[in-house]
mmCIF file of the N, C-alpha and C atoms, coordinates in Angstrom:
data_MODEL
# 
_entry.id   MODEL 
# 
loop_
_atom_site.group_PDB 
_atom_site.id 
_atom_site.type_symbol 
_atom_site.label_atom_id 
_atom_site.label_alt_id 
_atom_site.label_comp_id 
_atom_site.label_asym_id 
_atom_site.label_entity_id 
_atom_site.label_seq_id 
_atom_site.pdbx_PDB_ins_code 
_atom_site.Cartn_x 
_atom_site.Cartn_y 
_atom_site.Cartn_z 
_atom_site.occupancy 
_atom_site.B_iso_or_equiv 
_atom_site.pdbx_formal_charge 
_atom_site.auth_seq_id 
_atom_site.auth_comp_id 
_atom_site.auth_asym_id 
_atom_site.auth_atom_id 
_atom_site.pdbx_PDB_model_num 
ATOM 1   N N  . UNK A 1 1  ? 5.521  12.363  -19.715 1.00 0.00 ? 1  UNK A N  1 
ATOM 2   C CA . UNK A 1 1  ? 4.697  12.873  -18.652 1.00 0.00 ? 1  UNK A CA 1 
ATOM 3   C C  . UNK A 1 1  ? 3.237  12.749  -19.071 1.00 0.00 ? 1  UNK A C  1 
ATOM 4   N N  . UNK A 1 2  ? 2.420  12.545  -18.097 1.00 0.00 ? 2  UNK A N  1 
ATOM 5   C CA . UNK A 1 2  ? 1.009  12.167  -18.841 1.00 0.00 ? 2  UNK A CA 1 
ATOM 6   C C  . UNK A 1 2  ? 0.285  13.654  -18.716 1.00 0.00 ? 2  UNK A C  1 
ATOM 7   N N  . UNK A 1 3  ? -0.800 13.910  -19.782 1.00 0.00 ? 3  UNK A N  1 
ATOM 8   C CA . UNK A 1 3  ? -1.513 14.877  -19.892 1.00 0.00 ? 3  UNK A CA 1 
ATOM 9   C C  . UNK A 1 3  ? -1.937 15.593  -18.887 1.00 0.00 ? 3  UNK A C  1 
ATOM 10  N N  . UNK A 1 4  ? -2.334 15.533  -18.097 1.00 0.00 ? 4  UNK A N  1 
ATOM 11  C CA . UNK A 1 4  ? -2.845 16.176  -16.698 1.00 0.00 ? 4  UNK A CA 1 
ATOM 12  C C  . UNK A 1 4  ? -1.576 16.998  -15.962 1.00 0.00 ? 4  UNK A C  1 
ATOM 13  N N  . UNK A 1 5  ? -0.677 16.178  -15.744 1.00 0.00 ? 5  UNK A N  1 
ATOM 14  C CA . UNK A 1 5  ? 0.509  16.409  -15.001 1.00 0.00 ? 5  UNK A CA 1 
ATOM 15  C C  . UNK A 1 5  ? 1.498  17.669  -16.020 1.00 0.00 ? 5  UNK A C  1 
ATOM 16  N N  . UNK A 1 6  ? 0.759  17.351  -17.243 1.00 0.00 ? 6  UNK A N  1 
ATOM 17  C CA . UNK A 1 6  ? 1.708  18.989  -18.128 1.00 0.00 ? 6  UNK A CA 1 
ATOM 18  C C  . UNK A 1 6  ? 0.620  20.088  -18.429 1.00 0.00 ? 6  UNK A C  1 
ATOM 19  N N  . UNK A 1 7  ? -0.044 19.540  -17.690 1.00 0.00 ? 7  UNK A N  1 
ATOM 20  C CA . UNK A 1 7  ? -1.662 21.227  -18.094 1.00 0.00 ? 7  UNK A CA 1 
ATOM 21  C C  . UNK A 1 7  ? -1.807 21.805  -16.314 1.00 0.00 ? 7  UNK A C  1 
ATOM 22  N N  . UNK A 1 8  ? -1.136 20.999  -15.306 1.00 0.00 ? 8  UNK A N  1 
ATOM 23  C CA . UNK A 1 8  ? -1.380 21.146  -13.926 1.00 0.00 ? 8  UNK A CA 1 
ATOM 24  C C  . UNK A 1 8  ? -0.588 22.530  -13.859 1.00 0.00 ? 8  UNK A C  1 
ATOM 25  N N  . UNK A 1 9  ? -0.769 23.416  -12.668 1.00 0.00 ? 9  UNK A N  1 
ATOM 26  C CA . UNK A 1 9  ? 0.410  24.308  -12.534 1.00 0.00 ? 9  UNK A CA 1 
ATOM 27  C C  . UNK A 1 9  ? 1.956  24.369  -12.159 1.00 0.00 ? 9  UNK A C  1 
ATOM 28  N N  . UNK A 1 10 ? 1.976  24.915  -11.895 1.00 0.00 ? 10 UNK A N  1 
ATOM 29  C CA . UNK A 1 10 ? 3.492  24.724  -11.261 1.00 0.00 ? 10 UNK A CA 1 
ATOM 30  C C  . UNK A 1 10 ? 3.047  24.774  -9.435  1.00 0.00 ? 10 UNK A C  1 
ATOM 31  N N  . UNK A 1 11 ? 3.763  23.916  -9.165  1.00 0.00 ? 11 UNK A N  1 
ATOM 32  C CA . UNK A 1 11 ? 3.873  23.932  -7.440  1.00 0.00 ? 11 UNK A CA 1 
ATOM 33  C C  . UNK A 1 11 ? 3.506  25.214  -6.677  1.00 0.00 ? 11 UNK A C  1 
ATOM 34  N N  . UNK A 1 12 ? 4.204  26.136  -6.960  1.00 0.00 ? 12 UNK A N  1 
ATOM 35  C CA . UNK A 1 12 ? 4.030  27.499  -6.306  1.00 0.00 ? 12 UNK A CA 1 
ATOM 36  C C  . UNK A 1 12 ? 2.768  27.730  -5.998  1.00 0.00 ? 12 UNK A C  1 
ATOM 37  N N  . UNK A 1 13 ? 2.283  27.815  -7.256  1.00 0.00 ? 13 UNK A N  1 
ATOM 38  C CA . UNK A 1 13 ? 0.514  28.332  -6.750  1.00 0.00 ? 13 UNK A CA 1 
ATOM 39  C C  . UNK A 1 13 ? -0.655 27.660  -6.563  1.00 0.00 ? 13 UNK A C  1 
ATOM 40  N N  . UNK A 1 14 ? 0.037  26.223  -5.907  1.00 0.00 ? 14 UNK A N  1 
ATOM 41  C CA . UNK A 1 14 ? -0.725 25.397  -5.086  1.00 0.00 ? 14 UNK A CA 1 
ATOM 42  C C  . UNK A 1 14 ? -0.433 25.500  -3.658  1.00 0.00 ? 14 UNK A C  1 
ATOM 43  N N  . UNK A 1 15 ? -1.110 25.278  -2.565  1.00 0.00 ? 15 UNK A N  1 
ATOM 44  C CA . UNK A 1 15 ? -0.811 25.256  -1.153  1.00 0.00 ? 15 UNK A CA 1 
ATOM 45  C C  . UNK A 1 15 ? -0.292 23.384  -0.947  1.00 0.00 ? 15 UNK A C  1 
ATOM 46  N N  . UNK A 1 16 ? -0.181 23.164  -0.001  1.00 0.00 ? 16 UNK A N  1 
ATOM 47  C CA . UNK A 1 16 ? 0.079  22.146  0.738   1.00 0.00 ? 16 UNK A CA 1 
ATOM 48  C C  . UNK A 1 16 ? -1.176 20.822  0.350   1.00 0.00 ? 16 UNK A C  1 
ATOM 49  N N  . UNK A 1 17 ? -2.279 21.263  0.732   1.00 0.00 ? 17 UNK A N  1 
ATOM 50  C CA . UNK A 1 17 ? -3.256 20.738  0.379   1.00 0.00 ? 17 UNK A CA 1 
ATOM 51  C C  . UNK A 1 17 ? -3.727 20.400  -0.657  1.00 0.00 ? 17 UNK A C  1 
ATOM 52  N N  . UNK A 1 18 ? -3.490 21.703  -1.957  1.00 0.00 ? 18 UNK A N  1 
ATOM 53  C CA . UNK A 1 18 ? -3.636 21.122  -2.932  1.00 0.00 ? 18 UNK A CA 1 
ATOM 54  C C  . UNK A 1 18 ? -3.083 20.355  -3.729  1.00 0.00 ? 18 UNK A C  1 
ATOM 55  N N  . UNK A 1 19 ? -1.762 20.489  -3.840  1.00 0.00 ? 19 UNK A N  1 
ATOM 56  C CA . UNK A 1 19 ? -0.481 19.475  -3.899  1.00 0.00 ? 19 UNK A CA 1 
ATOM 57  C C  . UNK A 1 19 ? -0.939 17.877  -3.612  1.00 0.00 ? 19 UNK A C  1 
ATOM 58  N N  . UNK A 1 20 ? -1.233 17.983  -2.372  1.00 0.00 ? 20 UNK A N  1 
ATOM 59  C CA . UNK A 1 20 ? -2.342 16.559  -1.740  1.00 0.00 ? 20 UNK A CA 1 
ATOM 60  C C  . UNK A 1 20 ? -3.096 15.818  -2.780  1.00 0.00 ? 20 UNK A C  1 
ATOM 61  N N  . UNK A 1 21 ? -4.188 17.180  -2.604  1.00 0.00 ? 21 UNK A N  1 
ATOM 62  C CA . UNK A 1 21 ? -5.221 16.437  -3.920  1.00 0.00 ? 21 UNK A CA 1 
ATOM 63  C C  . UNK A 1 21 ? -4.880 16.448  -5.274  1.00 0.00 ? 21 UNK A C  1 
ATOM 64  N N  . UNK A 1 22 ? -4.097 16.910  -5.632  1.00 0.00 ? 22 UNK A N  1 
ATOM 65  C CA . UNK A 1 22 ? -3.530 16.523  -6.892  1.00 0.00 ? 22 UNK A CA 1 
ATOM 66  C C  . UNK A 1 22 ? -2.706 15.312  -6.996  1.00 0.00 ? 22 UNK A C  1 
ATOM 67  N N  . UNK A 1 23 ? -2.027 15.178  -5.961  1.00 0.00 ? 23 UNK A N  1 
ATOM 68  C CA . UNK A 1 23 ? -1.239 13.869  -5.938  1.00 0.00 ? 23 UNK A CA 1 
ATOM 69  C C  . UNK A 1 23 ? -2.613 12.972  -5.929  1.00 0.00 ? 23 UNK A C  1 
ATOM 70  N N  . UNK A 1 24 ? -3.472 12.767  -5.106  1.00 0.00 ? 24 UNK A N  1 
ATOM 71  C CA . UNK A 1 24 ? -4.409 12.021  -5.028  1.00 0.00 ? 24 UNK A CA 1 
ATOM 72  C C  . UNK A 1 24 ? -6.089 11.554  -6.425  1.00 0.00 ? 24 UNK A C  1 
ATOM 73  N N  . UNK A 1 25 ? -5.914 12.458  -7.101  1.00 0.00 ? 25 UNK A N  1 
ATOM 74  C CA . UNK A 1 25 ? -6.508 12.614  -8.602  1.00 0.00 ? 25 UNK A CA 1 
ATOM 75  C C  . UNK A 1 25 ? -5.525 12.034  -9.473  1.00 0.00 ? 25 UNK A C  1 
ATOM 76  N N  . UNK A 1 26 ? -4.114 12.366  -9.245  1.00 0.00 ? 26 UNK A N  1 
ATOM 77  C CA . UNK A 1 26 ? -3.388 11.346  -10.729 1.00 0.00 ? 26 UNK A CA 1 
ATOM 78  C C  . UNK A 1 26 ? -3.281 10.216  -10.260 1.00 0.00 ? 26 UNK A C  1 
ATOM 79  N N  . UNK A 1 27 ? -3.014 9.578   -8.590  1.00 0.00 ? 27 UNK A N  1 
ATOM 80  C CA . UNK A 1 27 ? -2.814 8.041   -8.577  1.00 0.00 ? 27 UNK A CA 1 
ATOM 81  C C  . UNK A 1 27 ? -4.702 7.595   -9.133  1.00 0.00 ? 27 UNK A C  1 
ATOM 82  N N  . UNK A 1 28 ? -5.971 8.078   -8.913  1.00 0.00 ? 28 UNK A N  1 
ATOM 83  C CA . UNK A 1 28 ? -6.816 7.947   -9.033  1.00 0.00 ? 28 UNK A CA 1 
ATOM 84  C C  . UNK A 1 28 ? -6.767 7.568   -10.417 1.00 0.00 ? 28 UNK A C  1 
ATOM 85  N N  . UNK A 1 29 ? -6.172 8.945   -11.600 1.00 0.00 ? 29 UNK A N  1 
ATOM 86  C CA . UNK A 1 29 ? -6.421 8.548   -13.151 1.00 0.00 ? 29 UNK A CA 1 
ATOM 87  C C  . UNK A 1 29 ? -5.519 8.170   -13.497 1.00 0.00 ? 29 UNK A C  1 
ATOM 88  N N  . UNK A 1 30 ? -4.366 7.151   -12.918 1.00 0.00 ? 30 UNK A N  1 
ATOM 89  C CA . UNK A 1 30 ? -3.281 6.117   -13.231 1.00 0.00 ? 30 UNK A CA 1 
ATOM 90  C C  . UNK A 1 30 ? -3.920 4.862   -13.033 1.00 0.00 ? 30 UNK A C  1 
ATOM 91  N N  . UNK A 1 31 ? -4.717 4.750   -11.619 1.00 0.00 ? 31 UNK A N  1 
ATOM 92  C CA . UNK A 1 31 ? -5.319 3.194   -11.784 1.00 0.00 ? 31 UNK A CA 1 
ATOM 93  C C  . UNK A 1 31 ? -6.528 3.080   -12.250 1.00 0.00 ? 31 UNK A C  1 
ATOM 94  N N  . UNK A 1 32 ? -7.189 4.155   -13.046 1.00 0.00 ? 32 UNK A N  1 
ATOM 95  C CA . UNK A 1 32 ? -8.329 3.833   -13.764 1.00 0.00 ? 32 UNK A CA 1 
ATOM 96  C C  . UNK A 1 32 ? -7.520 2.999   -15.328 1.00 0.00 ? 32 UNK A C  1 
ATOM 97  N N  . UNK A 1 33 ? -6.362 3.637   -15.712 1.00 0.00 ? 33 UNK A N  1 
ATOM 98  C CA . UNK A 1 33 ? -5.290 3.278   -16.864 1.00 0.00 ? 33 UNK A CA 1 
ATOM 99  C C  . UNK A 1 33 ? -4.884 1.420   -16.872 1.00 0.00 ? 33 UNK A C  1 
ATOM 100 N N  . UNK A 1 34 ? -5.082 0.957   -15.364 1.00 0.00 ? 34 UNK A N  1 
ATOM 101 C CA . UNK A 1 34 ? -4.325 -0.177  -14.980 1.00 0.00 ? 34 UNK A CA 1 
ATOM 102 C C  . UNK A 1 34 ? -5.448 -1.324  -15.672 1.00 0.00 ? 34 UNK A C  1 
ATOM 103 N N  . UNK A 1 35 ? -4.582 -2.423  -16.289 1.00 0.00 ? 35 UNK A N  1 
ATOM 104 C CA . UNK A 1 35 ? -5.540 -3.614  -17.006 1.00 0.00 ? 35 UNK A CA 1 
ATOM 105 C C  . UNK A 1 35 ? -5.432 -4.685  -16.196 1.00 0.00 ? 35 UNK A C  1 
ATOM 106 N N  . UNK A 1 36 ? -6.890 -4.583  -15.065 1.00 0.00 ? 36 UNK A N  1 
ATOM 107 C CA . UNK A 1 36 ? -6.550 -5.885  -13.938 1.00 0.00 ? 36 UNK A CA 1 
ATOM 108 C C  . UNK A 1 36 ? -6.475 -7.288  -14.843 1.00 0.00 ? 36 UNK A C  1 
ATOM 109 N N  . UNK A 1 37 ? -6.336 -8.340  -14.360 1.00 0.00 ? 37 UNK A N  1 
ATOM 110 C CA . UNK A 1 37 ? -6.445 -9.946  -14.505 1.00 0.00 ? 37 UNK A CA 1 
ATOM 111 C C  . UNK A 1 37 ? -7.820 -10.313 -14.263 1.00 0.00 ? 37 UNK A C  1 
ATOM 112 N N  . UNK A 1 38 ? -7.995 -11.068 -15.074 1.00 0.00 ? 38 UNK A N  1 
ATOM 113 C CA . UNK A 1 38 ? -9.403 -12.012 -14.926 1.00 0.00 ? 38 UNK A CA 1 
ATOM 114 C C  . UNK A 1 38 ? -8.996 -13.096 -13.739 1.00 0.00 ? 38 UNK A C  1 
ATOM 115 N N  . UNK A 1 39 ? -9.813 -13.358 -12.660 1.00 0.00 ? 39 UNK A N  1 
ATOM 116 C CA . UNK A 1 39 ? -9.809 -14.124 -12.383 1.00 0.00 ? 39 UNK A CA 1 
ATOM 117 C C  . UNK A 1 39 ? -8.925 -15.516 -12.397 1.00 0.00 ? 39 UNK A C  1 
ATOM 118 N N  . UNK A 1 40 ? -9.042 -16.444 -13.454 1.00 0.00 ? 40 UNK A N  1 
ATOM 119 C CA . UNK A 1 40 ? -8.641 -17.184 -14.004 1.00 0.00 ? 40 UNK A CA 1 
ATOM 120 C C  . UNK A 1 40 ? -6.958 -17.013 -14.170 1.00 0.00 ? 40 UNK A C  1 
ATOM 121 N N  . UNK A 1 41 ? -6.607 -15.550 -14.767 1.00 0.00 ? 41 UNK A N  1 
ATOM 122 C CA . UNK A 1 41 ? -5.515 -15.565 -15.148 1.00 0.00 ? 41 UNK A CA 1 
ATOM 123 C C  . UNK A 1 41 ? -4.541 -15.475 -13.482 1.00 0.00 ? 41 UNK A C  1 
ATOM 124 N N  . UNK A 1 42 ? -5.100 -14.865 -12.512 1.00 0.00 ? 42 UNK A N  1 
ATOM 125 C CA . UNK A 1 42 ? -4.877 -14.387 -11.175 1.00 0.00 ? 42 UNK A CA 1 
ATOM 126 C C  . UNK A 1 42 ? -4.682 -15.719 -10.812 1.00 0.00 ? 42 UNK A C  1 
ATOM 127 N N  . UNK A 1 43 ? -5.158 -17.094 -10.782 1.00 0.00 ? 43 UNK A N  1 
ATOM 128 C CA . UNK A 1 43 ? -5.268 -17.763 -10.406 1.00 0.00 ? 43 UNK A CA 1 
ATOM 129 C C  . UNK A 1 43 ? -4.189 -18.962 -10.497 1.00 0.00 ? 43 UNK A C  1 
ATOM 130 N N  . UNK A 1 44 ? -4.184 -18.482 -12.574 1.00 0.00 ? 44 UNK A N  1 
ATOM 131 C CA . UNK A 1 44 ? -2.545 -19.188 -13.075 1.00 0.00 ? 44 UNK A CA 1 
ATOM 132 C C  . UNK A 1 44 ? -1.346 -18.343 -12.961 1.00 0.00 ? 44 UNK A C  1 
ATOM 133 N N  . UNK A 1 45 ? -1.190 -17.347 -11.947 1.00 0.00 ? 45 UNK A N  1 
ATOM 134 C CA . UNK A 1 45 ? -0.340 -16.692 -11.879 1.00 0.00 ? 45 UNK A CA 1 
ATOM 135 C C  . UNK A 1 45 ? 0.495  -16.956 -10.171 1.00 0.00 ? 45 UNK A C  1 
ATOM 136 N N  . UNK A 1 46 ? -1.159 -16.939 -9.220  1.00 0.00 ? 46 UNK A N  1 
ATOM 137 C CA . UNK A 1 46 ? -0.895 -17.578 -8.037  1.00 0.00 ? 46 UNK A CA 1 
ATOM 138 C C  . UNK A 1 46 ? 0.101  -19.139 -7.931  1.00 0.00 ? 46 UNK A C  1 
ATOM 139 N N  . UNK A 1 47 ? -0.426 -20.146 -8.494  1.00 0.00 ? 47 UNK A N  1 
ATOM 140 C CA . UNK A 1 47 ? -0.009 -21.017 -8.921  1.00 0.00 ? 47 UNK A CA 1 
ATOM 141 C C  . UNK A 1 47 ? 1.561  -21.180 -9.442  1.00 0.00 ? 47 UNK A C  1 
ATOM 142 N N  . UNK A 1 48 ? 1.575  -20.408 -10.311 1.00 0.00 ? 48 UNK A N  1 
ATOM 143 C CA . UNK A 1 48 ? 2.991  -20.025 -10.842 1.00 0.00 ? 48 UNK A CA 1 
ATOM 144 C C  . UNK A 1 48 ? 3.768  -19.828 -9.582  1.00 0.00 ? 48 UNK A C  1 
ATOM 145 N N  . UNK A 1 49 ? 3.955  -18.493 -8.818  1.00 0.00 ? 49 UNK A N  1 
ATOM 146 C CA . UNK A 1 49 ? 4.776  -17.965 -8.054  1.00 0.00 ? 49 UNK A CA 1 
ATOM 147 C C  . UNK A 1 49 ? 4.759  -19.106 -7.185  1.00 0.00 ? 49 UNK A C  1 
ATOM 148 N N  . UNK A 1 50 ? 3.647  -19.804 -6.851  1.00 0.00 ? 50 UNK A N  1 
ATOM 149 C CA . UNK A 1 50 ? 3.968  -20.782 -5.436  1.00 0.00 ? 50 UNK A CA 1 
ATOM 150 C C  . UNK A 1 50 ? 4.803  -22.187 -5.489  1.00 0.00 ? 50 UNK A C  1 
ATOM 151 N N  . UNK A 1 51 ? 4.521  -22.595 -7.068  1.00 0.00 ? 51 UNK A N  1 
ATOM 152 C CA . UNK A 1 51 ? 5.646  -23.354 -7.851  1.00 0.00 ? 51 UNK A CA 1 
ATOM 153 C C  . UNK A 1 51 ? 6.894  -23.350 -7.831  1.00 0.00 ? 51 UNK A C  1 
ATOM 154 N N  . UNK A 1 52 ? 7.146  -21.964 -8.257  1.00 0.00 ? 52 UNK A N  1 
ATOM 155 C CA . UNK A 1 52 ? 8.665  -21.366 -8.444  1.00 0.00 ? 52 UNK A CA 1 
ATOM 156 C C  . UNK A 1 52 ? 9.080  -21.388 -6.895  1.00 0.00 ? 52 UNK A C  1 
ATOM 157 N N  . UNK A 1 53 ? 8.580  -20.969 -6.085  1.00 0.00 ? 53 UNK A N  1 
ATOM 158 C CA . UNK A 1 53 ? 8.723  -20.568 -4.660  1.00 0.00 ? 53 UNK A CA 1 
ATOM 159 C C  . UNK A 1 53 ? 9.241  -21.731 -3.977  1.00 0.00 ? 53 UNK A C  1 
ATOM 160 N N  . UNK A 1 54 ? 8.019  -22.850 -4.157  1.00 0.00 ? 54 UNK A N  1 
ATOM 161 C CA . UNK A 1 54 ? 8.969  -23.935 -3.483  1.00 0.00 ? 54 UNK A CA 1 
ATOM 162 C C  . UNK A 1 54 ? 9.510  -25.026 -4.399  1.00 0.00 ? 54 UNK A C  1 
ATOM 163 N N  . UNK A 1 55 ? 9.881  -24.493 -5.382  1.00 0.00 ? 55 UNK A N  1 
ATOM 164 C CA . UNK A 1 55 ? 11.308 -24.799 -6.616  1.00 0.00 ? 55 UNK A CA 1 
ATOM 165 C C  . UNK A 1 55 ? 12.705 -24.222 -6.004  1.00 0.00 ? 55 UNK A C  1 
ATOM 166 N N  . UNK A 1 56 ? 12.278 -22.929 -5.200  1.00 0.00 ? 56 UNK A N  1 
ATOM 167 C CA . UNK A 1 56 ? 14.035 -22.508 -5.055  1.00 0.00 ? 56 UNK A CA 1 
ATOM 168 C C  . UNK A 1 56 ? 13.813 -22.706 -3.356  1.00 0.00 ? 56 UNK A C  1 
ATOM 169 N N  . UNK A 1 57 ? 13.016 -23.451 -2.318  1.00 0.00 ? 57 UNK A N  1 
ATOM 170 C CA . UNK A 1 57 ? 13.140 -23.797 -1.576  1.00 0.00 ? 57 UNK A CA 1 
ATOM 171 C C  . UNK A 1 57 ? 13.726 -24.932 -1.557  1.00 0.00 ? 57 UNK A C  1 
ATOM 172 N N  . UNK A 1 58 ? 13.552 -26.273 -2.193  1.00 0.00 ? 58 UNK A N  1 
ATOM 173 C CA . UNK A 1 58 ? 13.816 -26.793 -2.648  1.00 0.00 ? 58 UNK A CA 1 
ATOM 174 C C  . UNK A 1 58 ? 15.448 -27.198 -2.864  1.00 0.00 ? 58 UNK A C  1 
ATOM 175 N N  . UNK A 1 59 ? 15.877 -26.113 -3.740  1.00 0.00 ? 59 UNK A N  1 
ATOM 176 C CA . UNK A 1 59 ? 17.259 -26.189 -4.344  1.00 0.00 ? 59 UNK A CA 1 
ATOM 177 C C  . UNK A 1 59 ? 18.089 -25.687 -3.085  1.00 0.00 ? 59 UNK A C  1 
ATOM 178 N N  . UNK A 1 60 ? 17.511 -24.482 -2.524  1.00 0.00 ? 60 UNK A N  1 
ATOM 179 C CA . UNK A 1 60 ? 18.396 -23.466 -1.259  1.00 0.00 ? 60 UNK A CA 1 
ATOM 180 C C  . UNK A 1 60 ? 18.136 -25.263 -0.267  1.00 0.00 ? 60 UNK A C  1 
ATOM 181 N N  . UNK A 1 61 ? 17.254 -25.728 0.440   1.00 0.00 ? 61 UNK A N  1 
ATOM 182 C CA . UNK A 1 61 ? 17.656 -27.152 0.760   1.00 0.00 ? 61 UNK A CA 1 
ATOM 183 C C  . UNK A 1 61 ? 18.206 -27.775 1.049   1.00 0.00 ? 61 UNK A C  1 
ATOM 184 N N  . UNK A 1 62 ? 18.784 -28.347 -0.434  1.00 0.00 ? 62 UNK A N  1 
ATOM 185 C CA . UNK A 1 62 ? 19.261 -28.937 -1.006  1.00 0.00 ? 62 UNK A CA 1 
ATOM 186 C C  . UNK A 1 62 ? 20.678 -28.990 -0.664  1.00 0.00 ? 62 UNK A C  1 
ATOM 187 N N  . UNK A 1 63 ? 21.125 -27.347 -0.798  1.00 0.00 ? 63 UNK A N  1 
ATOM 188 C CA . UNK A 1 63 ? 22.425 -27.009 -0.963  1.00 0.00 ? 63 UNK A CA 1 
ATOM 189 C C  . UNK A 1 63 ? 22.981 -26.694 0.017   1.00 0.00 ? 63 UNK A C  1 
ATOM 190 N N  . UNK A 1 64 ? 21.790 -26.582 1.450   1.00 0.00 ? 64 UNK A N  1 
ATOM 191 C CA . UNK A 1 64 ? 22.308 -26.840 2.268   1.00 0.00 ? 64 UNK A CA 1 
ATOM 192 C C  . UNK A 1 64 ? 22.941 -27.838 2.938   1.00 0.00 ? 64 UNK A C  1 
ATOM 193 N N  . UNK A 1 65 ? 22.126 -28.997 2.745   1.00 0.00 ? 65 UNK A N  1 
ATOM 194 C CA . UNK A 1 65 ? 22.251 -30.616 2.973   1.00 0.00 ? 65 UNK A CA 1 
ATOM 195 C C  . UNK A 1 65 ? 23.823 -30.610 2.568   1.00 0.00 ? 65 UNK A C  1 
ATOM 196 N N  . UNK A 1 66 ? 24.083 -30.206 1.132   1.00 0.00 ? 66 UNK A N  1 
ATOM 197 C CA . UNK A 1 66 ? 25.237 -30.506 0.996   1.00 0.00 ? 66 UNK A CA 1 
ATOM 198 C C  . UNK A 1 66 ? 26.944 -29.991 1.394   1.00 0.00 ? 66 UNK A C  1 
ATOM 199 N N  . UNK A 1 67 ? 26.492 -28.583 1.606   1.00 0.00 ? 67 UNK A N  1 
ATOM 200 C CA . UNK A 1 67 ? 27.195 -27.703 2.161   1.00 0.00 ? 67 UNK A CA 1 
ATOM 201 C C  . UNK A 1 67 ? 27.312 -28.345 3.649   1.00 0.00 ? 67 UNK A C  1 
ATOM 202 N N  . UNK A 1 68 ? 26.532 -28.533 4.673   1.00 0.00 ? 68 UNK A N  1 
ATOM 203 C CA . UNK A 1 68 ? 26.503 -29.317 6.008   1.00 0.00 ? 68 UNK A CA 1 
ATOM 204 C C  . UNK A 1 68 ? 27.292 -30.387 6.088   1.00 0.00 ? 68 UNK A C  1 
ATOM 205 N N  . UNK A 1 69 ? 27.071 -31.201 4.516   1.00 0.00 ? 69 UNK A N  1 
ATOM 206 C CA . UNK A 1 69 ? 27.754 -32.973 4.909   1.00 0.00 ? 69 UNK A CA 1 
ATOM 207 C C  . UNK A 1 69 ? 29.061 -32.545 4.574   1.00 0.00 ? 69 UNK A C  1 
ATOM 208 N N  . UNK A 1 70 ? 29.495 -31.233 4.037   1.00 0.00 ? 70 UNK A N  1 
ATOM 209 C CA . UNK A 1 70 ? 30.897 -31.400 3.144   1.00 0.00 ? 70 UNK A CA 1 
ATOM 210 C C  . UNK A 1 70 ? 31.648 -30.592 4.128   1.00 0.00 ? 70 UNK A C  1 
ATOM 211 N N  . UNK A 1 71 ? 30.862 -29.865 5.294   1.00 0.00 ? 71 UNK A N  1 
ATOM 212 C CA . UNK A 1 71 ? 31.522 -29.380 6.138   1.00 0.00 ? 71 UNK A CA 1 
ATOM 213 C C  . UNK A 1 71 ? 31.687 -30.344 7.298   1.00 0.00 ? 71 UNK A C  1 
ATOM 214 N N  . UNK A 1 72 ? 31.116 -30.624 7.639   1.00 0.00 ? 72 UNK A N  1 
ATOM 215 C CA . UNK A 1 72 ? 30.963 -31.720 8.581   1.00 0.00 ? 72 UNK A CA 1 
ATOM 216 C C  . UNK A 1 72 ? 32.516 -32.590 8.646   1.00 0.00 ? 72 UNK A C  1 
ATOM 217 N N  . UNK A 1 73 ? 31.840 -33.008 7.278   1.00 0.00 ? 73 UNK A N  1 
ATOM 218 C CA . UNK A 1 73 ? 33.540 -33.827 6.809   1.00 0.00 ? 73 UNK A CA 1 
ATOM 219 C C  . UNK A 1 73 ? 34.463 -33.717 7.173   1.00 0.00 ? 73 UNK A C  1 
ATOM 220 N N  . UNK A 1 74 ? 34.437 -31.933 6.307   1.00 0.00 ? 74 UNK A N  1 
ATOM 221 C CA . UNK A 1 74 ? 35.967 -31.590 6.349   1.00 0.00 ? 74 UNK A CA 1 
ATOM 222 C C  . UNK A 1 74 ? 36.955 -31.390 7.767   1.00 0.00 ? 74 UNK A C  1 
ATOM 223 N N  . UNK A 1 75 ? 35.862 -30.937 8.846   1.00 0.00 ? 75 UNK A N  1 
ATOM 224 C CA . UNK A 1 75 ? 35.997 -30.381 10.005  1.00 0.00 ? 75 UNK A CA 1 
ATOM 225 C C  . UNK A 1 75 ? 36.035 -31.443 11.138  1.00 0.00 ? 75 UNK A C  1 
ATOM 226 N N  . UNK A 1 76 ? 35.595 -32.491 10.809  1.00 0.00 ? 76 UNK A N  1 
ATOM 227 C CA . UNK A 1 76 ? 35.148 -33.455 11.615  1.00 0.00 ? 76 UNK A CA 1 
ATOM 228 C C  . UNK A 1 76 ? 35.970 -34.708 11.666  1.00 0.00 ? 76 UNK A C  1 
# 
């Protein structure tokens, strides 16, 4: 559990609202914690996924083509 979240109170003797802003202060000091991407790396990462992406377009395709001719066949 991170520091904040074990020094906070217990639920009870918060209202509704404050509950709120507390939820809203730890996502705050969770993504101050977060280590964005440079640029560059964002860029070889974009790249990546769109690779892979139409790599298994590709194969799904593929396997349709063949699944179609072998039904075709069989049925036909």
């Amino acid at each position: 559990m991170s520091e904040s979240a074990a020094s906070t109170p217990t639920k009870k003797s918060r209202g509704f609202f404050g509950r709120i802003a507390l939820f809203i202060r730890q996502v705050i000091d969770e993504l101050r914690k977060v280590v964005w991407p440079t640029r560059s790396e964002l860029g070889t990462y974009f790249v990546v996924v769109v690779v892979f992406i139409l790599a298994i377009m590709l194969f799904t395709g593929v396997l349709d083509f063949v699944f179609n001719r072998a039904v075709t066949w069989i049925f036909a």
